[in-house]
C-alpha positions in Angstrom: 147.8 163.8 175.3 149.3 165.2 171.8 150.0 162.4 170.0 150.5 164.8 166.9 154.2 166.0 168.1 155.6 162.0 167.9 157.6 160.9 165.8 156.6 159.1 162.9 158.5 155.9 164.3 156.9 156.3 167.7 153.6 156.9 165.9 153.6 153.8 163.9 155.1 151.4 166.5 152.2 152.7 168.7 149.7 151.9 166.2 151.2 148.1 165.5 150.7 147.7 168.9 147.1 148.8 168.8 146.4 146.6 165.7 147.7 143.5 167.8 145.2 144.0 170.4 142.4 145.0 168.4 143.4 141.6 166.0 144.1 139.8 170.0 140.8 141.3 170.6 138.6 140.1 167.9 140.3 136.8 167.6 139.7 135.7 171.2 136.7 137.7 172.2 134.4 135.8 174.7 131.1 137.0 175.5 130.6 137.2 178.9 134.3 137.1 180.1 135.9 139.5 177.3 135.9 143.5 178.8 135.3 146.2 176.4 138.2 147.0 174.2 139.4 150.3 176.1 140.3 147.8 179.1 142.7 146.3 177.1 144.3 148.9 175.0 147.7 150.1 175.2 148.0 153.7 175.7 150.0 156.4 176.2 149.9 159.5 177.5 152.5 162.2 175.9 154.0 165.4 177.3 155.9 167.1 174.6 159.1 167.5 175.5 159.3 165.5 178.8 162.2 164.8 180.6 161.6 161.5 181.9 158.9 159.0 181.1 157.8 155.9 183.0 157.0 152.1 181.4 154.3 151.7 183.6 153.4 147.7 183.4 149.7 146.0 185.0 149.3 143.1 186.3 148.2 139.0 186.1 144.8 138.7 184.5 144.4 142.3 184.4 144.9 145.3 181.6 146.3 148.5 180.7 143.3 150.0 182.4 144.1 149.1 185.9 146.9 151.0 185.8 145.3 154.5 184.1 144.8 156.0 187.3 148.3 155.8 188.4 149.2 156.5 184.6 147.1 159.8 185.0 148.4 161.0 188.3 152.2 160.5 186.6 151.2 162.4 183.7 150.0 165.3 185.6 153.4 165.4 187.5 155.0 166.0 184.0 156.1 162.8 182.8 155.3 161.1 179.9 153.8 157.4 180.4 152.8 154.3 178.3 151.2 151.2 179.6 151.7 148.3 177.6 149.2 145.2 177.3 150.8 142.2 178.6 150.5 139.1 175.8 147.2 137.0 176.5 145.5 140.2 178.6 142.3 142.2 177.6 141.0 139.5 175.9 140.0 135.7 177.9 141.5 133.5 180.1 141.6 131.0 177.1 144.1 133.6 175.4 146.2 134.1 179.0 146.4 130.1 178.9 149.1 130.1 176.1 151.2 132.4 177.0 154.3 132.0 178.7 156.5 135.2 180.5 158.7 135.8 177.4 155.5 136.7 176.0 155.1 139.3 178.7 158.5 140.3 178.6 158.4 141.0 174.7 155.4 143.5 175.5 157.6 145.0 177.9 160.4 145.8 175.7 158.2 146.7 172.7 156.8 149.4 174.9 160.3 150.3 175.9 161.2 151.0 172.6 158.0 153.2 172.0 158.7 155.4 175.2 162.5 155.7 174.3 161.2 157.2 171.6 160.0 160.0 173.5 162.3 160.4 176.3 166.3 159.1 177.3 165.0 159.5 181.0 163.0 156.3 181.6 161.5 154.4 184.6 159.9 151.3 184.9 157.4 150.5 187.4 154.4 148.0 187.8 151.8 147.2 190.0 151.7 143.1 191.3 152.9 140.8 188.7 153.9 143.9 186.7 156.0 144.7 189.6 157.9 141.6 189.1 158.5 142.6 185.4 159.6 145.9 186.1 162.3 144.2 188.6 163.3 141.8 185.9 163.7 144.8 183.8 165.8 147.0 185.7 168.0 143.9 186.2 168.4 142.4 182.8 168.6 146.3 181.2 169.9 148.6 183.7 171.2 150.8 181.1 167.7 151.4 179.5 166.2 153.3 183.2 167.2 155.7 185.8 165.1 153.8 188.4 162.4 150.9 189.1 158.7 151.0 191.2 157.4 147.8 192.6 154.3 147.5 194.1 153.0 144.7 195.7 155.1 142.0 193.4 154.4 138.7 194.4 157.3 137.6 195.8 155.4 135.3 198.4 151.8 133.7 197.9 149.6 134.0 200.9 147.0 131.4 199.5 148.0 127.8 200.2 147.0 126.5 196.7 149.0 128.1 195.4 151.8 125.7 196.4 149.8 123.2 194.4 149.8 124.9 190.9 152.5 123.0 189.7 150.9 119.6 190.4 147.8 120.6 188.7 149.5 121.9 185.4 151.8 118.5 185.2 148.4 116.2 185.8 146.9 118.6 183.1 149.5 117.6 181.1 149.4 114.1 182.0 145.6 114.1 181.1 146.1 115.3 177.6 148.7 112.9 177.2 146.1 110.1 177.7 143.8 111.8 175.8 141.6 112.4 179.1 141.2 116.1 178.5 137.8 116.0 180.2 140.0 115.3 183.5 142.5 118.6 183.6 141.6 121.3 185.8 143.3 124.4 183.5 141.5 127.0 185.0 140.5 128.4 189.2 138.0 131.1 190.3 139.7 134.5 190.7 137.8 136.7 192.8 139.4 140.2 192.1 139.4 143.5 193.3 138.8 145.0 190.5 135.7 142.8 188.4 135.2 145.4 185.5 139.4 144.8 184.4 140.4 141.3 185.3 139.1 137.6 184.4 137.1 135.9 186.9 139.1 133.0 185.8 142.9 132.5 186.5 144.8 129.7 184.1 147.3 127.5 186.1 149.4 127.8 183.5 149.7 131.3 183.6 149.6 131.5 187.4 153.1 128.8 187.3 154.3 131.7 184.8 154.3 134.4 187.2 155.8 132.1 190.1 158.6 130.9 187.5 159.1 134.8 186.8 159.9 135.8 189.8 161.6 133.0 191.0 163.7 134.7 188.0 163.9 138.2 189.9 164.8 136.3 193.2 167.5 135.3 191.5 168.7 138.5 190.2 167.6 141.2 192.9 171.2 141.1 194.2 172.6 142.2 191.2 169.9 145.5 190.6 172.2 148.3 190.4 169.4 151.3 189.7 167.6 152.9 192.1 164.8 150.8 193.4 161.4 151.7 195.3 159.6 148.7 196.9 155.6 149.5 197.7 153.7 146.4 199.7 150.3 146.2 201.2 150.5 145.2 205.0 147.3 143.7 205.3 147.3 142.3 201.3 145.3 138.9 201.5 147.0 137.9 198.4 151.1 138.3 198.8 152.2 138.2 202.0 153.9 141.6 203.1 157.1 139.7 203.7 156.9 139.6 199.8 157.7 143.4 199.6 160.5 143.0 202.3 162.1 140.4 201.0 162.4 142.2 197.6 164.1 145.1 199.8 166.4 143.0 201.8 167.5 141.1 198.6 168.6 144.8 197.2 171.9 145.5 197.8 172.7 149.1 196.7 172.1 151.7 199.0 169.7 153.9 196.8 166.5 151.9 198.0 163.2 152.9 199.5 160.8 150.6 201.2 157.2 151.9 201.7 154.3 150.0 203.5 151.0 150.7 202.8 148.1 150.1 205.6 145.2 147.9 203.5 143.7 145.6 203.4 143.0 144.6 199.6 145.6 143.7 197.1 144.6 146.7 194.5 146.4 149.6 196.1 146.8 151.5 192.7 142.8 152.1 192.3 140.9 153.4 194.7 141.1 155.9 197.9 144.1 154.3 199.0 145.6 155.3 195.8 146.7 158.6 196.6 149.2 157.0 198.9 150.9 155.1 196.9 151.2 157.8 194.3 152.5 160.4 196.8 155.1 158.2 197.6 156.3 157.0 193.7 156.2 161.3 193.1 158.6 161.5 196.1 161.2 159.1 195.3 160.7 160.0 191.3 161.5 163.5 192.4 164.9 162.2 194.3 166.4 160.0 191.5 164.6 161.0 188.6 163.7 165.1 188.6 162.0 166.8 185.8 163.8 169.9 186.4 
C-alpha cells in the first residue's frame, strides 16, 4: 500500500476515520471482550493509479479484519480496496447495543467517499450482514458502482430464536420502562467462526437492526439495476441457503450471477474455503468491471 500518492482529501478523510475508531476504541474498550485495535481499524489498501476499487463492507459483530483476507486477494488482482468499520464494531457489544443501521450505513458512505477519491470505477461488496449493506447500496446509489458482491447476506435466519428477537427487545423496553432493568435480556451468546474478530456476545438490539435492514433490501432488490453477484453457503448453519436464492430470484436484470458454495460454516471469506469464493468474485469482476 502507498498511501503517499493520495490525495490530501483522501489522506485526511482516512485519518478522521482512524481517529473515530481509535476515540470508539478507547472510549468503549472492555477488557476481556474488546480485540486489539488492528481488528477494528479501517484500512485501505492503494494501487496507484487503479482502475476500479471495491468498498469492501464486514459483517454483524465482526471488523475490518475479517474481511483482510479477501481485501488482500482483491488487491493483488489490481484493485484498490478499503474496508470500512461498521458504527459500534471493533470495540464491545455494549457499543454495538446503540447503534442503529443508519449508523452502519453512514460508515458505508463515508468510506465511499474515501475510495471515490481514488477511483470513478467502484464496487461494493460485503460478506453476511455487510452483504446486505452492499445490496442496500447498489440500490439506493446505483450511480456511485459498476457492480455489487453478496455473500452469504442474511436474507433468511436458520436459528428459530431468531424469530423471537423482536419480543425480547420490546419486553426490554418494557422493563426499563418500569424501572426493572435487572429483568431485560439485551444481550445472547454468539458462538462465531471466527473468536479472535467478533464478540462472543450479540445485542438484540443490534441483531433486530440487521433483520429490519434487510427487510429494507427485500424491499428494493427488484429495483437493483447494476450488475449483481449473489455468493451463499449450502450447508451455512446460520442463513439458510434459500437466503442467497431468494436475493437472486428477487433480481430482475439479466446481468446476475448466482454461486453456491459447498460448507459447512457461515465464514466462507477466511479460511481454505476462501479461495473459492475469491475465484469466483475475480471472475465476475473481470466480466463487468475489467482493469484493462
Amino acid at each position: 500500500m502507498i498511501e503517499s500518492d493520495l490525495s490530501l482529501s483522501c489522506r485526511n478523510r482516512l485519518d478522521r476515520e482512524r481517529n473515530l475508531f481509535q476515540g470508539d476504541y478507547k472510549k468503549h474498550y472492555l477488557a476481556g471482550e474488546t480485540k486489539g485495535p488492528e481488528i477494528g481499524e479501517p484500512f485501505l489498501l492503494h494501487h496507484p493509479g487503479a482502475k476500479g476499487a471495491v468498498l469492501l463492507i464486514h459483517g454483524f459483530m465482526a471488523a475490518p479484519h475479517e474481511v483482510r483476507d479477501w481485501a488482500e486477494d482483491l488487491y493483488s488482482q489490481g484493485y484498490t480496496v478499503y474496508a470500512p468499520r461498521l458504527s459500534g464494531h471493533g470495540t464491545s457489544a455494549i457499543d454495538l447495543d446503540f447503534q442503529n443501521y443508519g449508523n452502519w450505513l453512514d460508515s458505508v458512505d463515508r468510506g465511499y467517499e474515501i475510495l471515490s477519491l481514488c477511483s470513478d470505477r467502484i464496487v461494493v461488496a460485503g460478506f453476511s450482514t455487510g452483504a446486505g449493506i452492499a445490496l442496500l447500496q447498489a440500490i439506493r446509489h446505483p450511480e456511485r458502482y459498476k457492480a455489487v458482491v453478496s455473500v452469504s447476506a442474511p436474507m433468511k435466519f436458520k436459528s428459530l430464536s431468531s424469530y423471537f428477537s423482536e419480543i425480547i427487545e420490546y419486553w426490554n423496553w418494557f422493563a426499563r420502562t418500569i424501572k426493572l432493568d435487572s429483568f431485560q435480556k439485551r444481550f445472547a451468546q454468539n458462538h462465531p467462526d471466527n473468536p479472535d474478530i467478533n464478540y462472543h456476545r450479540c445485542p438484540i438490539h443490534g441483531f433486530n437492526q440487521v433483520k429490519a435492514l434487510m427487510r429494507k433490501v427485500q424491499q428494493g432488490l427488484p429495483g437493483l439495476c447494476i450488475p449483481a453477484l449473489v455468493i451463499q453457503g449450502n450447508r451455512d448453519p446460520k442463513v439458510s441457503p434459500m437466503a442467497g436464492e431468494r436475493i437472486f430470484d428477487r433480481i430482475r436484470i439479466p446481468e446476475k450471477k448466482y454461486v453456491a458454495i459447498d460448507y459447512h460454516l457461515h465464514g466462507i471469506v477466511r479460511g481454505p474455503i476462501s479461495a473459492s469464493v475469491f475465484s469466483a468474485v475475480n471472475n465476475f469482476l473481470s466480466q463487468y468491471v475489467p482493469l484493462g
